[in-house]
Wavefront OBJ file of the C-alpha trace (Angstrom):
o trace
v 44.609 -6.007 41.053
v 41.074 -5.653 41.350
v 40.399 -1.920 43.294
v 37.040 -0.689 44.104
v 36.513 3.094 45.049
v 33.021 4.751 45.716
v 32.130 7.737 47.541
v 32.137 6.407 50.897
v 34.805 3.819 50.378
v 37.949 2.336 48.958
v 38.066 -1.492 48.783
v 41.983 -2.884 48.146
v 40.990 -6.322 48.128
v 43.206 -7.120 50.563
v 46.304 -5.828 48.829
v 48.793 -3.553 49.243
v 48.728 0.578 50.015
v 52.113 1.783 49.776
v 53.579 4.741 50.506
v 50.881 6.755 51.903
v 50.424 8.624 54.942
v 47.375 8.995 57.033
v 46.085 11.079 59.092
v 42.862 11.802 61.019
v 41.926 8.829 60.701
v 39.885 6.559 62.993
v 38.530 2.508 63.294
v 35.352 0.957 63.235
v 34.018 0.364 66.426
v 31.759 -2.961 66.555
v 29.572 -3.251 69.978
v 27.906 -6.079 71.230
v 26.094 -8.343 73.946
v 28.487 -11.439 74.412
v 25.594 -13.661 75.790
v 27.473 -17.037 76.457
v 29.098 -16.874 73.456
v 30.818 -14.556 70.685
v 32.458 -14.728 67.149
v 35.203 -11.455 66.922
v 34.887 -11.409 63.007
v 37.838 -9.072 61.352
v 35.797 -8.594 58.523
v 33.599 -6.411 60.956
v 36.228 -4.273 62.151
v 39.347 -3.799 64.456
v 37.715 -2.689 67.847
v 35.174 -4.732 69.744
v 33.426 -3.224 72.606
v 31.434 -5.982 74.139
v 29.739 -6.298 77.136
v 29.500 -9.526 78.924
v 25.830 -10.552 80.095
v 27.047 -14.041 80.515
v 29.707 -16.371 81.363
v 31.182 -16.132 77.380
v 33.382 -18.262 75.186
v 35.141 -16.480 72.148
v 35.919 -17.284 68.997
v 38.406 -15.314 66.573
v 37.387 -15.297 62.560
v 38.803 -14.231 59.175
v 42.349 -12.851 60.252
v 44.614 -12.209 57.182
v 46.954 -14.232 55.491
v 49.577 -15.927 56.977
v 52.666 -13.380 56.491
v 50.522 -10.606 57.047
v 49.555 -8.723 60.406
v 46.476 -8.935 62.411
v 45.453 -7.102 65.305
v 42.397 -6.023 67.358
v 41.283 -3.849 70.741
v 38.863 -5.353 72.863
v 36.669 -3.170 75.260
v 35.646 -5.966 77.403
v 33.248 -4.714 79.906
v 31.274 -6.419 82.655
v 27.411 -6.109 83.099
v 26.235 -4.588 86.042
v 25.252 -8.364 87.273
v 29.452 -8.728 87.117
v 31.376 -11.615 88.029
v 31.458 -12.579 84.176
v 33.804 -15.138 83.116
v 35.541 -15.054 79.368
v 36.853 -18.862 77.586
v 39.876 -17.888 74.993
v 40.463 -19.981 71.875
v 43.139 -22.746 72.653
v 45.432 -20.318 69.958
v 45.876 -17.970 72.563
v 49.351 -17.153 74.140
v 48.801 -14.452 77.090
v 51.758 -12.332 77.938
v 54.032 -14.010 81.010
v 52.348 -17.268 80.125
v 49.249 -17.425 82.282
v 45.617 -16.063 81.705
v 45.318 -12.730 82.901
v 42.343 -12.453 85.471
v 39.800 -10.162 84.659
v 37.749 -7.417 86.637
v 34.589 -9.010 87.524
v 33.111 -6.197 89.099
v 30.176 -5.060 87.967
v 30.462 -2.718 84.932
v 34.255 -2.465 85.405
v 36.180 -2.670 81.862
v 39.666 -4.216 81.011
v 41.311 -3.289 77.438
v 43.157 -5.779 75.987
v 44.764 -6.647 72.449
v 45.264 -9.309 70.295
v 47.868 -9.819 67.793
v 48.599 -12.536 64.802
v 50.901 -13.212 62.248
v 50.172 -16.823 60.797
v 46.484 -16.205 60.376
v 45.395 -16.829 63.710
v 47.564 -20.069 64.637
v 49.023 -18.299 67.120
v 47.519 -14.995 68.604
v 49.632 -12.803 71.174
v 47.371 -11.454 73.773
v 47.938 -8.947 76.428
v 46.098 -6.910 78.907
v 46.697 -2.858 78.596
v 44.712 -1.625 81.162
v 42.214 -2.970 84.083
v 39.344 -1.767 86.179
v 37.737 1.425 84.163
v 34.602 2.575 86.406
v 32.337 2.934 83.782
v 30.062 6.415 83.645
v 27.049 5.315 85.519
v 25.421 8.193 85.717
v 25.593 9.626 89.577
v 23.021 12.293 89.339
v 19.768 12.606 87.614
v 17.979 15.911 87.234
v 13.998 15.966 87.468
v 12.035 19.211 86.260
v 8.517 19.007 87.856
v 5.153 21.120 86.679
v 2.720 22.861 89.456
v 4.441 22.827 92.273
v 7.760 24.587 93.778
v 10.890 23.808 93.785
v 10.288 22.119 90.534
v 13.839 21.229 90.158
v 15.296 18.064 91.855
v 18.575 16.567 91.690
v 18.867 13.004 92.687
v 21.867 11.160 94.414
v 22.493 7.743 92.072
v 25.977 6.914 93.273
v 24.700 3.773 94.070
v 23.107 1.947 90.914
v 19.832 1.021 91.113
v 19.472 3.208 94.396
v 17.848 6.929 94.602
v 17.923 9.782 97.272
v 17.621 13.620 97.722
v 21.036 15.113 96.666
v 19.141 18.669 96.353
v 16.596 20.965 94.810
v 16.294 24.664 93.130
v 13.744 26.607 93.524
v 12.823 27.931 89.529
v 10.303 31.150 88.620
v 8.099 28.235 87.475
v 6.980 24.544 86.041
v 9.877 23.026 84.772
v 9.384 20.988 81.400
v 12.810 20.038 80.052
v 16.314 19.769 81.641
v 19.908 18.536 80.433
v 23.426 17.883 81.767
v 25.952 19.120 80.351
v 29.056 16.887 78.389
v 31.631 17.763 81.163
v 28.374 16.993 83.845
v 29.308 21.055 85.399
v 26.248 22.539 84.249
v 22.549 22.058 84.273
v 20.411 23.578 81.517
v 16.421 23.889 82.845
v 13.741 25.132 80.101
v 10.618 26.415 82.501
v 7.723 28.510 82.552
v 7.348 32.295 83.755
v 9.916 35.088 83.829
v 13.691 34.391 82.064
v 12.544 30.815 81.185
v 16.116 29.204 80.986
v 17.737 28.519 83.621
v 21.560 27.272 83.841
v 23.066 25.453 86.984
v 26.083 24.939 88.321
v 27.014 21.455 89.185
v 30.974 21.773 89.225
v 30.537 20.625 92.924
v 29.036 17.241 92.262
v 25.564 17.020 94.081
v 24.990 20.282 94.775
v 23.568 23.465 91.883
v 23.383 26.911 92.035
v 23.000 29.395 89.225
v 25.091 29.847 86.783
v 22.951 32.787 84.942
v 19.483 32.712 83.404
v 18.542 33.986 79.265
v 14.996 35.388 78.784
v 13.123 33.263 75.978
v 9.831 34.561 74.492
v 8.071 32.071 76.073
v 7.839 28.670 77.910
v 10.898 26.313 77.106
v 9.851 22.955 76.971
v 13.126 21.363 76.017
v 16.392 21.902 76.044
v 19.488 20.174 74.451
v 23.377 20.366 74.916
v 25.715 19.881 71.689
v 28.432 17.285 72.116
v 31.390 19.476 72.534
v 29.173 21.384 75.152
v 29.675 24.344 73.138
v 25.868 25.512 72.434
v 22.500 24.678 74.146
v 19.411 24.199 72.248
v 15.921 25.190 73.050
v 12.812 24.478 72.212
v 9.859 27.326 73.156
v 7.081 28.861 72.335
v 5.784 32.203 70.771
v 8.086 34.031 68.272
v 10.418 31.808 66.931
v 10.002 28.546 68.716
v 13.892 27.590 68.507
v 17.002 29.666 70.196
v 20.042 28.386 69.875
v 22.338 29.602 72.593
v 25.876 30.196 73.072
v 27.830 28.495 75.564
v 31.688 28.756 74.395
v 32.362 30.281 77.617
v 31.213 27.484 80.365
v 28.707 29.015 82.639
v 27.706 31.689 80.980
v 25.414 31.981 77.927
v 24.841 34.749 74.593
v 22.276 34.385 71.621
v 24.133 32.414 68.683
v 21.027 31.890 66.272
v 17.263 31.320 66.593
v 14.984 29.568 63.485
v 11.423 30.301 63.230
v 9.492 26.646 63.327
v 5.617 26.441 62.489
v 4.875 26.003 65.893
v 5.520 25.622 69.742
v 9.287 22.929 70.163
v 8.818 20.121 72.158
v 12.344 17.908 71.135
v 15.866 19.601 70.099
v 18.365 16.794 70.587
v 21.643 17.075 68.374
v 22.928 14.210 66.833
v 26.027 12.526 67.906
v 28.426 14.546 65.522
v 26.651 17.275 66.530
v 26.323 18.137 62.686
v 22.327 18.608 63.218
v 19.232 18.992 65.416
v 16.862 17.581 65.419
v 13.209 19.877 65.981
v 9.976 18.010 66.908
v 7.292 20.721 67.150
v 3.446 21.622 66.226
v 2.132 22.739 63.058
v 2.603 20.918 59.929
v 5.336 19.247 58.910
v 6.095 18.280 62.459
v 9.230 17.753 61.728
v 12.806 19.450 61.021
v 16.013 18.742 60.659
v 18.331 21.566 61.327
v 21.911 22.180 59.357
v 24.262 22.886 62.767
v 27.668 22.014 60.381
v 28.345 25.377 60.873
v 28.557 25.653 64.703
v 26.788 28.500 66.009
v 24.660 28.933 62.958
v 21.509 26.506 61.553
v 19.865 26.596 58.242
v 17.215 24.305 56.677
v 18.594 20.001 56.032
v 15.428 18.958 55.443
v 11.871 18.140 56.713
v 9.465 14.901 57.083
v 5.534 14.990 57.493
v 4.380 13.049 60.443
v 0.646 12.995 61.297
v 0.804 15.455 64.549
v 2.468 16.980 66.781
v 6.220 15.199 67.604
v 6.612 15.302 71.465
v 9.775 13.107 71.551
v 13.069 12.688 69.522
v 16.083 10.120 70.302
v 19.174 9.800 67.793
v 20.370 6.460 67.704
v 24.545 6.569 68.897
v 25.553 6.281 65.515
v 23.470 8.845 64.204
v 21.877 6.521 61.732
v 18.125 6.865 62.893
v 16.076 9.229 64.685
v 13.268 8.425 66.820
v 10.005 10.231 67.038
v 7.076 10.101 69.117
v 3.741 12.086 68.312
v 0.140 12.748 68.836
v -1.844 10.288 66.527
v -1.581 6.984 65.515
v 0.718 5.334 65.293
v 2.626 7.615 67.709
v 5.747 6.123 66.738
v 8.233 6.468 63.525
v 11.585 5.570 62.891
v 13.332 7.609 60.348
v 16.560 6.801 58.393
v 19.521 8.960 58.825
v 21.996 6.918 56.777
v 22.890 9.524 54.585
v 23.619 12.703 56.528
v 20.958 15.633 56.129
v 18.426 13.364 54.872
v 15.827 11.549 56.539
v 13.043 8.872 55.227
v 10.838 5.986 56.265
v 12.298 3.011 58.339
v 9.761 1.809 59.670
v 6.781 2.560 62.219
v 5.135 1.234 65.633
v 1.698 1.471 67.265
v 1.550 2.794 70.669
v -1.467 2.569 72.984
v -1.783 6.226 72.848
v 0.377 9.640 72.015
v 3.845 9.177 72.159
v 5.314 11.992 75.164
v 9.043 10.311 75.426
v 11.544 8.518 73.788
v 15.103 7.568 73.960
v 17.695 4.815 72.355
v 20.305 2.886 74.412
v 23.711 3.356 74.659
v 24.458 0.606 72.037
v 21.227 1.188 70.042
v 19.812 -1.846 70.514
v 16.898 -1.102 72.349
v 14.354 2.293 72.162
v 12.235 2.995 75.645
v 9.038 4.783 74.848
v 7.126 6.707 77.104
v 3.302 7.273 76.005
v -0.308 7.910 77.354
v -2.331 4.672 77.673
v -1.753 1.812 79.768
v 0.972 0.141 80.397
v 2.530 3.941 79.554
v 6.097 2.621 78.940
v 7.495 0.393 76.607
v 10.651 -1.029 75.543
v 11.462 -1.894 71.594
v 13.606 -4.267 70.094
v 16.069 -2.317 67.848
v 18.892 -5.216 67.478
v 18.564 -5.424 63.889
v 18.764 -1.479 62.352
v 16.244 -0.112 61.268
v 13.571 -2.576 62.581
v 11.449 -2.354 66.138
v 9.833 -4.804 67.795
v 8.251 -4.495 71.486
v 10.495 -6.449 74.147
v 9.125 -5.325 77.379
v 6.588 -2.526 78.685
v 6.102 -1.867 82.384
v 3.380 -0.484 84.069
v 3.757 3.376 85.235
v 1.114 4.943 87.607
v 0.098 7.484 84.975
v 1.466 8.814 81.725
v 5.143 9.177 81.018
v 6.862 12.132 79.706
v 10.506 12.222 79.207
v 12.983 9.122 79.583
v 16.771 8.410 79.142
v 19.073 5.591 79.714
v 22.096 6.232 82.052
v 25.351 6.301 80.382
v 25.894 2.394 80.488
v 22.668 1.570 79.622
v 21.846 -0.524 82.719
v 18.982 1.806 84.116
v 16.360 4.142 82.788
v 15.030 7.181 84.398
v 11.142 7.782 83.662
v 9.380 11.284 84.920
v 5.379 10.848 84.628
v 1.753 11.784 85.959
v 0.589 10.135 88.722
v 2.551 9.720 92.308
v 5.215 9.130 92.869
v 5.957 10.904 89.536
v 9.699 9.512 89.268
v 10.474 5.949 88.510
v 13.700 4.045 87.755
v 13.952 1.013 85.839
v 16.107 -1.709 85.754
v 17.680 -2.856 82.494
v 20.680 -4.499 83.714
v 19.634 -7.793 81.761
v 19.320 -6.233 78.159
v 15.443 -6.120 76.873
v 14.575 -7.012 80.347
v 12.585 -4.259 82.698
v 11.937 -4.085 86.354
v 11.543 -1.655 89.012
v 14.699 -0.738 90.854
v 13.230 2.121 92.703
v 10.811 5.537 92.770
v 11.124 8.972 94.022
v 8.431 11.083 95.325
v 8.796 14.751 93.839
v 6.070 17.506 94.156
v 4.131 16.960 90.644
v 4.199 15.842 87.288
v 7.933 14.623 86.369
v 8.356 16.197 82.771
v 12.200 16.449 82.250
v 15.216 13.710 83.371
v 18.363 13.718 82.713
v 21.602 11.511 83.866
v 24.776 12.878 84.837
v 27.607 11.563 82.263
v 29.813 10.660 85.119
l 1 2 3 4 5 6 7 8 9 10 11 12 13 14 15 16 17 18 19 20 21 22 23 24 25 26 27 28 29 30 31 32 33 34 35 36 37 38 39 40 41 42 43 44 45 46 47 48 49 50 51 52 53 54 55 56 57 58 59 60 61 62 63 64 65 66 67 68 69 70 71 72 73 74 75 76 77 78 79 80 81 82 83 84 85 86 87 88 89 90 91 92 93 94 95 96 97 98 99 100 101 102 103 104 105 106 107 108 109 110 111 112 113 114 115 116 117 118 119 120 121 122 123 124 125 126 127 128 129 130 131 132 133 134 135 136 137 138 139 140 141 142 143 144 145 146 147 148 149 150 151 152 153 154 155 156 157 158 159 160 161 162 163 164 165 166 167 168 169 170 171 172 173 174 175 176 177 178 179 180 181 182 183 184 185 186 187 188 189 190 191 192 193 194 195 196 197 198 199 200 201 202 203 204 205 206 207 208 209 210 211 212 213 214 215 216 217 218 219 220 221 222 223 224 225 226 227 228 229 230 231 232 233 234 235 236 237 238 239 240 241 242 243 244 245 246 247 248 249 250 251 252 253 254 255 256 257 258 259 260 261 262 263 264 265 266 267 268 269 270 271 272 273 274 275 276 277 278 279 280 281 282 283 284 285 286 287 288 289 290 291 292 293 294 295 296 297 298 299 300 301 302 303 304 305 306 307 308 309 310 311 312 313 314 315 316 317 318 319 320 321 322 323 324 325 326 327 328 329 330 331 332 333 334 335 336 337 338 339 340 341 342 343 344 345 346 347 348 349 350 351 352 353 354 355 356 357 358 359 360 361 362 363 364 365 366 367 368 369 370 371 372 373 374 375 376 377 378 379 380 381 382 383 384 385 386 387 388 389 390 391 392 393 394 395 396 397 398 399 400 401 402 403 404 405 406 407 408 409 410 411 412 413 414 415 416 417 418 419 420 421 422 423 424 425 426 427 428 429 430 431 432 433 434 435 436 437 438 439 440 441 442 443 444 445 446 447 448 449 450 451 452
């Protein structure tokens, strides 16, 4: 028996593990675009969440042996086009007999498993579940500069489709805003007086305050951790990065700060929440913050970019970070692969500094906002670790902060120039068009979906 073990893996060689008894233990997750067709490889893993953006016809690959067991969960989710059709392999046999029919409402998910025993002559297929609504994301906060309220929430119950839900009135600009996990609260980093401001959303639509925590100066962004637990912020004077307690929802208490070489423009944890991510002034212009500890933050590491870093996006599987700076060429992707560490993937020339930047749901893609005509762009990120530009779309003035709603099918941009909010279309992956604006009192500068 030929058995490989390394420090990230063991590899039976498709033998046997007798005996043992596992626990904590979880499955590789393999997410796709079906386009018209798709190959569900077991090699790859034993979950498939796919996405249909086409009328697709599967194929299953490499189940085991004959004699041996072969299974796999599939996340089949519509687009938000919808009315996607799936083609099974002829080896198929569906529970009761007859093809199950499938949601076809627009992003609407069915579960469903597959099961073999005579490598894959015959596969046993059933549906579990039907009809998830998908997180859409029904609110997006807006921070504004200049003028008052400078805090709008928008109603996006309807995809693709904005109005007023309401607005707070803060003690000043508002640069950076966040919702959080659970979608009940509503962290705001603005100028003059307390300088962070957190919201109560627990009645959908509507805010009010939650409590406020006086920073040493202007927040400029501000950053949930997965579990919800603490709230990172990015500042100037004194330290330049707070880390706050929020163990008890609603209310908030000093868990750390870290003294940075200048002002914090980009705190975003990474998807374990094991680190943050800092993008601030003053040489290196980049840190990576420890957070394994929760509450606390020491040193990982640092990179040298060539200015300031505006902008920071984690890729979903915590494998890269995005940056966005102040000289050319505004745009690096670093390599996260090994936890704590960060190097060189690869860069990308923007028209001008780099103000916003943010990865897709599945990774694929990475929307930049920048200064420079056409002031927003869209990169190709399909193969990891590699950009290409797919799309750009032309933005009335420069664009400041962007994210992608929770299923990836829009993108909320806040910028200069009226109307100051824009949302994009990205219902056809790599494709961008306007679905609609939204007039707010000044500069957008902070957006952020609701998770629900």
């Amino acid at each position: 028996m030929t058995m490989r073990v390394s420090k990230n893996r063991i590899d039976m060689d498709d033998k046997v593990l007798q005996k043992s008894v596992l626990k904590d233990y979880g499955e590789t997750v393999v997410t796709a675009n079906s386009s018209t067709s798709y190959t569900i490889d077991l090699t790859e893993g034993n979950v498939f969440d796919i996405t249909l953006t086409g009328n697709c016809a599967f194929t299953f690959a490499n189940p085991p042996a004959s004699g041996v067991a072969g299974s796999f969960t599939l996340l089949l989710k519509q687009d938000a086009t919808g009315s996607r059709t799936a083609t099974w392999p002829s080896a198929v046999a569906w529970l009761g007999g007859s093809e199950p029919t499938l949601s076809t409402t627009g992003s609407q998910m069915d579960i469903l498993t597959f099961t073999t025993v005579d490598e894959g002559s015959t596969w046993y297929g059933a549906v579990v579940a039907q009809g998830y609504v998908l997180p859409s994301g029904r609110y997006i906060a807006v921070v504004n500069t200049t003028s008052s309220p400078f805090f709008t929430l928008l109603d996006h119950t309807t995809p693709g489709a904005i109005s007023l839900a309401t607005t707070y009135t803060l003690a000043g600009s508002g640069y950076g805003t966040a919702f959080s996990p659970d979608g009940n609260y509503i962290a705001v980093g603005h100028a003059v007086n307390s300088r962070f401001t957190l919201l109560d959303h627990t009645t959908p639509g509507a805010v009010s305050l939650a409590t406020t925590y006086t920073l040493s100066g202007t927040a400029y962004t501000t950053s949930f951790s997965p579990d919800g637990n603490y709230i990172a912020v990015g500042h100037a004077v004194n330290s330049r990065f707070t880390l706050l307690d929020h163990t008890t929802p609603g209310a908030i208490s000093l868990a750390t700060t870290y003294t940075l070489p200048g002002n914090a423009y980009a705190t975003p944890f990474s998807p374990d929440g094991n680190y943050i991510a800092v993008g601030h002034a003053g040489s290196p212009y980049f840190t990576l913050l420890d957070h394994t500890t929760p509450g606390s933050v020491s040193l990982a590491t640092t990179y040298t970019l060539v200015n300031t870093v505006n902008g920071i996006s984690f890729s979903p599987d915590g494998n890269y970070i995005a940056t966005v700076y102040s000289s050319s060429p505004y745009f690096t992707l670093l390599d996260h692969t090994t936890p704590g560490s960060v190097s060189l993937a690869t860069t990308y020339i923007l028209p001008n500094t780099g103000r916003g930047v943010a990865f897709s749901p599945d990774g694929n893609y990475i929307a930049t906002g920048h200064t420079g005509s056409p002031y927003f762009g869209l990169l190709d990120h399909t193969t990891p670790g590699s950009v290409s530009l797919v799309a750009s779309y032309t933005l009335s003035s420069t664009s400041y902060n962007i994210e992608f709603s929770p299923d990836g099918n829009y993108i909320a941009v806040g910028h200069a120039g009226s109307p100051y909010f824009t949302l994009l279309d990205h219902t056809t992956p790599g494709a961008i068009s306007l679905a609609a604006t939204y007039t707010i009192n000044n500069t957008g500068r902070g957006v952020s979906f609701s998770p629900n």
